[in-house]
C-alpha positions in Angstrom: -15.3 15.4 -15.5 -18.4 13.7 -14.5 -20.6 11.6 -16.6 -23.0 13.5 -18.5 -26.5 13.9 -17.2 -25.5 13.6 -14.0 -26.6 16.3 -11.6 -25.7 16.8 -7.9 -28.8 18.3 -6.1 -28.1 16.7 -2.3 -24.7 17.1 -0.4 -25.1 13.0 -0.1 -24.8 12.6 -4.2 -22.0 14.6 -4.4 -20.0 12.9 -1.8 -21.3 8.9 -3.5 -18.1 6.7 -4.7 -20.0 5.8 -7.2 -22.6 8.1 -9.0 -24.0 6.6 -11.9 -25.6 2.9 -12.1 -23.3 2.0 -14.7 -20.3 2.9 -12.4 -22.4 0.9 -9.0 -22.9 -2.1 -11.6 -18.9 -2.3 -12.8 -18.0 -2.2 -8.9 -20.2 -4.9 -8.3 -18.6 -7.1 -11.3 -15.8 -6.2 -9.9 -16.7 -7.7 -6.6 -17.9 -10.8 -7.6 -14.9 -11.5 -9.8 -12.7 -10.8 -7.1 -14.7 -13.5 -4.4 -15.4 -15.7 -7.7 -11.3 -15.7 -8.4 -9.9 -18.4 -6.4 -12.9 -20.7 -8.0 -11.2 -21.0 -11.3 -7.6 -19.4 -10.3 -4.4 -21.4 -10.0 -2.7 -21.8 -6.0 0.5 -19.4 -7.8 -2.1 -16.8 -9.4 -4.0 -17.1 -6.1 -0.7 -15.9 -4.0 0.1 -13.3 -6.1 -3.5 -11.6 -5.8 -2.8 -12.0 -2.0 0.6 -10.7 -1.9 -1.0 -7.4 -4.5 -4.2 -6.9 -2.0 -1.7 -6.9 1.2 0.7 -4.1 -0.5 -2.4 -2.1 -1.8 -3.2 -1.2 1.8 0.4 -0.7 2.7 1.1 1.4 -0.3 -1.8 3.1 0.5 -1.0 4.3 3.7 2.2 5.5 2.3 0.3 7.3 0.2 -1.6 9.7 2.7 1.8 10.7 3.9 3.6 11.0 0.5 0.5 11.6 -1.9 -1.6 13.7 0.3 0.5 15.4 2.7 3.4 15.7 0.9 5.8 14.2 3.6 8.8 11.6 2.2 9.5 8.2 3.8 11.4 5.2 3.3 10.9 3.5 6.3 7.2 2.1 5.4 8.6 -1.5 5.4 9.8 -1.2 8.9 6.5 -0.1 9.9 4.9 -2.9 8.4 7.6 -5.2 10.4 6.1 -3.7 13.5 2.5 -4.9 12.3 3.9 -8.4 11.5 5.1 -9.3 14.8 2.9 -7.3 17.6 0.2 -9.5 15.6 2.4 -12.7 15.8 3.6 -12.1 19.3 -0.1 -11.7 20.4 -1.7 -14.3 18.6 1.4 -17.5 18.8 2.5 -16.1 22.6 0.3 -14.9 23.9 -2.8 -16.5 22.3 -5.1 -13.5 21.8 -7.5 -14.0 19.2 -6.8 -12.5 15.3 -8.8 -10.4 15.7 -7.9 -8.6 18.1 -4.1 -8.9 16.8 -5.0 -7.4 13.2 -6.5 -3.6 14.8 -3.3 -4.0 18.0 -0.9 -3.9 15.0 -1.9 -1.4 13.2 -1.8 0.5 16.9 1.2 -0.7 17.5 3.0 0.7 14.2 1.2 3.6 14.0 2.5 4.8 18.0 6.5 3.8 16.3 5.1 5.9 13.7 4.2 9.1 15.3 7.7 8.8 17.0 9.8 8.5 14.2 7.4 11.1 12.6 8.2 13.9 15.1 11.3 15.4 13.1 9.0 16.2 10.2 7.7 19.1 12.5 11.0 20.6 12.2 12.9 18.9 8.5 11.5 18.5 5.5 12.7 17.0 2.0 15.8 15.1 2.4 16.1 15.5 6.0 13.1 14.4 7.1 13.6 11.0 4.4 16.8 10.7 6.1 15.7 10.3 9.4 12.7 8.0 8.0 15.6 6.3 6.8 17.2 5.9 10.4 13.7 4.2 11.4 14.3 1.1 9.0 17.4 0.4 10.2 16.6 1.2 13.9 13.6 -1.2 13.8 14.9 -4.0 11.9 18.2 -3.8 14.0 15.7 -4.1 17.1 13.9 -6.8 15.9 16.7 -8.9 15.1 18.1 -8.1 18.6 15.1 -8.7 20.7 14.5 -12.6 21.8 10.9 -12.5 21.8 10.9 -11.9 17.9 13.2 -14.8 17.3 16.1 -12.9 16.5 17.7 -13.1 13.6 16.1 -17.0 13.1 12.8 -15.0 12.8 9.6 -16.6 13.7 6.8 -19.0 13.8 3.1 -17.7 13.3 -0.3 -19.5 13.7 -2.7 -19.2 11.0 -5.7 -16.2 11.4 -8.6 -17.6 13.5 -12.2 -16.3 13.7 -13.8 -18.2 16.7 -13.2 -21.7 16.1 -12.9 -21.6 12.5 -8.8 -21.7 11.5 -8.0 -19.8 8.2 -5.4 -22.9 6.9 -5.7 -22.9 3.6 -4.3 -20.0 0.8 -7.9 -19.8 -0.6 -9.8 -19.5 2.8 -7.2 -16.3 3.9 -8.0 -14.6 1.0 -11.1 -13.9 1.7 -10.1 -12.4 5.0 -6.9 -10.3 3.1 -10.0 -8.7 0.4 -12.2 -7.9 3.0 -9.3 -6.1 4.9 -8.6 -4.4 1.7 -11.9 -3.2 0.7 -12.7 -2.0 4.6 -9.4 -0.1 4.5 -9.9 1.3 0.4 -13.5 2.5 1.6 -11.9 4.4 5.0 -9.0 6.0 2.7 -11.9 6.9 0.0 -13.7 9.2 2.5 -10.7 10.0 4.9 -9.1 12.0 2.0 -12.8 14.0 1.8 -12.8 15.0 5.6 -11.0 18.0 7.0 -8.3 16.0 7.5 -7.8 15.5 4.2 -8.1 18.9 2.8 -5.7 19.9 5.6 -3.1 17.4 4.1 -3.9 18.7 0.7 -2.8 22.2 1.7 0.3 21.0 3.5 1.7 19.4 0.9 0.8 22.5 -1.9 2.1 25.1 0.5 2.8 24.2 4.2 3.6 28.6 4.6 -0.2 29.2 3.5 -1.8 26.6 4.8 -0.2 27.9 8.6 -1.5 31.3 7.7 -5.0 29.6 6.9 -5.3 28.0 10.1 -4.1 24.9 9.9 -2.5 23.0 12.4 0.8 21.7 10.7 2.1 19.7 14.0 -1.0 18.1 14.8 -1.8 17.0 11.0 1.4 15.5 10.2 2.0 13.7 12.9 -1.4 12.2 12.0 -0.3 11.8 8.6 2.4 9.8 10.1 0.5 7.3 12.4 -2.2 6.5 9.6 0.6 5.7 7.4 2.1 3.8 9.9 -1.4 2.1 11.0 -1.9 0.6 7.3 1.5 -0.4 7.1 0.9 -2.4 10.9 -2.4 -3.9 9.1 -0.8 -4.8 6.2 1.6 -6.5 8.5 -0.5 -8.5 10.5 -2.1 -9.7 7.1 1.8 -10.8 6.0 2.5 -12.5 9.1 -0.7 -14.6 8.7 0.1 -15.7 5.2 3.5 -16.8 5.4 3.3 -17.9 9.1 7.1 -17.7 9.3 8.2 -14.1 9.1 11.7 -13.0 9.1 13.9 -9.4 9.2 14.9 -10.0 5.8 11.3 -9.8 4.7 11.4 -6.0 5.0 14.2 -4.5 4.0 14.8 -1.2 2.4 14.3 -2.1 -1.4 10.8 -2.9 -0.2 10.8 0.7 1.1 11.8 1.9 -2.3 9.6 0.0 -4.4 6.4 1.5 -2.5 7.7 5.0 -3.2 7.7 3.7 -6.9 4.2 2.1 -7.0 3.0 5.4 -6.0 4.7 7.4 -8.8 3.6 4.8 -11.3 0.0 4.9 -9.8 -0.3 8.1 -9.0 -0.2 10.1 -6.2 -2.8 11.7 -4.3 -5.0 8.7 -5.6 -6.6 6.1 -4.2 -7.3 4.8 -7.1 -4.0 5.3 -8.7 -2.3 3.4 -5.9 -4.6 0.3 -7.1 -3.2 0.7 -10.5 0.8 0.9 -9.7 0.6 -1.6 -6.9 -0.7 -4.3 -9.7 1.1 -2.9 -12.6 4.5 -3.2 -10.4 3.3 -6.6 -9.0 2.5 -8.1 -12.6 5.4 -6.7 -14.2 7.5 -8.0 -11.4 5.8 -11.6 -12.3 6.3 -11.3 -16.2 10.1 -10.1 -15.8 10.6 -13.6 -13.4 9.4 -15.7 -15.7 10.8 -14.3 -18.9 14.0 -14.1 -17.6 14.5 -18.3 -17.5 13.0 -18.2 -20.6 15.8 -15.7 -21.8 18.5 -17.7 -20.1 17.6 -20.6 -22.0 18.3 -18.7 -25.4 20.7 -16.9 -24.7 23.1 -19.5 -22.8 26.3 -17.5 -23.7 25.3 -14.6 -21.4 25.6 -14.4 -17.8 22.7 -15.8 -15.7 23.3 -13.5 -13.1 22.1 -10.6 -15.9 18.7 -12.3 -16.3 18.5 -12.5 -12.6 18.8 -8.9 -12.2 16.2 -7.8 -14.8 13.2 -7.3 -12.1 15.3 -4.7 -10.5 16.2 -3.1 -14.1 12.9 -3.5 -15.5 11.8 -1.5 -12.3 14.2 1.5 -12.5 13.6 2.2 -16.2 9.9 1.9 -15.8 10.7 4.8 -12.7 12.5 6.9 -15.3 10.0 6.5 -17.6 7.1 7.5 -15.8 8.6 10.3 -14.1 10.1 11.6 -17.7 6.4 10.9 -19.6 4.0 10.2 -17.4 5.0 12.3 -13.8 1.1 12.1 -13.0 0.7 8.0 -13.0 -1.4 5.6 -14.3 -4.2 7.8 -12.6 -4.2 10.3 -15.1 -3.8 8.7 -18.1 -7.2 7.0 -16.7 -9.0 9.9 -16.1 -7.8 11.1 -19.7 -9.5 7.9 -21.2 -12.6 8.6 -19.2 -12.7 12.1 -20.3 -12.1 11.0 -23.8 -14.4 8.3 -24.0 -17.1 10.3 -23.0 -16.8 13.2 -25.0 -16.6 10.6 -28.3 -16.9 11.9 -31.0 -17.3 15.4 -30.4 -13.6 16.8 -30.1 -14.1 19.8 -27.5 
């Protein structure tokens, strides 16, 4: 529902993120918070919005495959490995700048991509997240097997450059992580309005029809499949670059799992909604790790091992929960508020 009073009368209002100056002046607070955050933000706070911006546009290339086009996969992690050492390999070996590293990642991923995507013109459902499945083993078994990524010791990554200016500091690469995020939020935003979009939309509500309609089902998955696998390089590169020591173990298949999860607690088919379980994961994932300590501590008689565990308990019963109650994400429930609030008082 849109806000009252506000009337389309061009094709370029219709397709405007943002339509009414109350919604352009809460994205611009938005913005400024976000560059103002590392002013007054702790160095652990400061990670953690890092580490939530960098899964954002992972998550959210999972989501054109999963969330738009309706295709499963659990190897998103692995793609992202891809990402995280093409760009290390180009920029500590062979000493190509970072920015060309960031785009020859996502490049890189999204080519592994398309060829792990090319069952999904033949499986579907389980099979086709099976042999997903088969590409996170494959590439992390490759990577730890290959001597220019280190092996199984991992390695060694120089910090992002831009000219002659080196990106040392945590609160320096943030600023290049958000503006990587909002470039890639603002592509999704008006990818998901294009043709191709609407062609995923149809694939995923009925592949059969959508065939019968005209649309090409080959060609449009497998470019679901190297756009996911493009955001997941990107995201990479940005990981590498922030930890500067990367390793196999970084992306394993839990990591795999937990993006399929942010985008049932987000929403999918959102670009929005993948904002809101990203961060709701992330933060509850930060508020389970301290507590549990905390529980420890009062509880000395019990098992630490049990408190250790609770992230990953916490996270399956939040999974049940919104797939039992809330099967449409954090989106909806949004949208509900927003319809709600302004329709107050009237009840219709």
């Amino acid at each position: 529902m849109r806000p009252c009073g506000t009337f389309d009368v061009k094709y370029e209002q219709d397709l405007r993120i943002a339509r009414t100056p109350a919604q352009r002046a809460w994205a611009i607070i938005g913005l400024i918070f976000l560059l103002c955050f590392p002013l007054f933000a702790g160095g652990h706070w400061l990670s953690v919005l890092s580490i939530i911006a960098i899964t954002i546009i992972c998550v959210q290339g999972l989501n054109f495959l999963t969330g738009y086009c309706g295709q499963i996969s659990l190897g998103q992690a692995a793609f992202m490995a891809v990402g995280a050492y093409t760009s290390g390999i180009l920029t500590t070996k062979l000493g190509l700048p970072f920015l060309v590293a960031l785009p020859s990642a996502g490049i890189m991923a999204g080519l592994i991509g398309l060829l792990f995507g090319l069952p999904a013109l033949k499986v579907k459902g389980f099979y086709l997240a099976m042999s997903t499945l088969a590409a996170q083993f494959i590439i992390l078994w490759g990577i730890k097997h290959l001597s220019i990524t280190g092996g199984t010791t991992g390695m060694t990554v120089v910090p992002a450059s831009i000219g002659a200016f080196t990106f040392e500091s945590a609160r320096s690469y943030y600023y290049v992580i958000l503006t990587v995020m909002i470039i890639m939020l603002y592509f999704a935003k008006n990818l998901v309005r294009t043709k191709a979009g609407r062609a995923w939309i149809a694939i995923r509500d009925n592949d059969l029809a959508a065939e019968i309609m005209g649309v090409n089902l080959y060609h449009y998955k497998l470019l679901a499949f190297f756009i996911c696998a493009f955001y997941a390089g990107i995201a990479g590169s940005l990981w590498a670059h922030y930890l500067t020591v990367i390793h196999a173990g970084h992306f394993g298949l839990m990591d795999s799992v937990w993006y399929l999860g942010m985008i049932i607690v987000g929403g999918m088919g959102s670009v929005t909604g993948m904002i809101f379980g990203v961060a709701f994961i992330k933060l509850l994932d930060e508020s389970v790790a301290s507590l549990g300590p905390a529980l420890a501590t009062t509880f000395p008689g019990i098992s630490e091992t049990i408190f250790a565990s609770l992230s990953l308990m916490f996270f399956g019963l939040v999974i049940i929960l919104f797939l039992i109650l809330e099967p449409r994400g954090l989106y909806h429930r949004w949208e509900m508020f927003k319809t709600w609030y302004r329709l107050h008082p009237f009840s219709y």
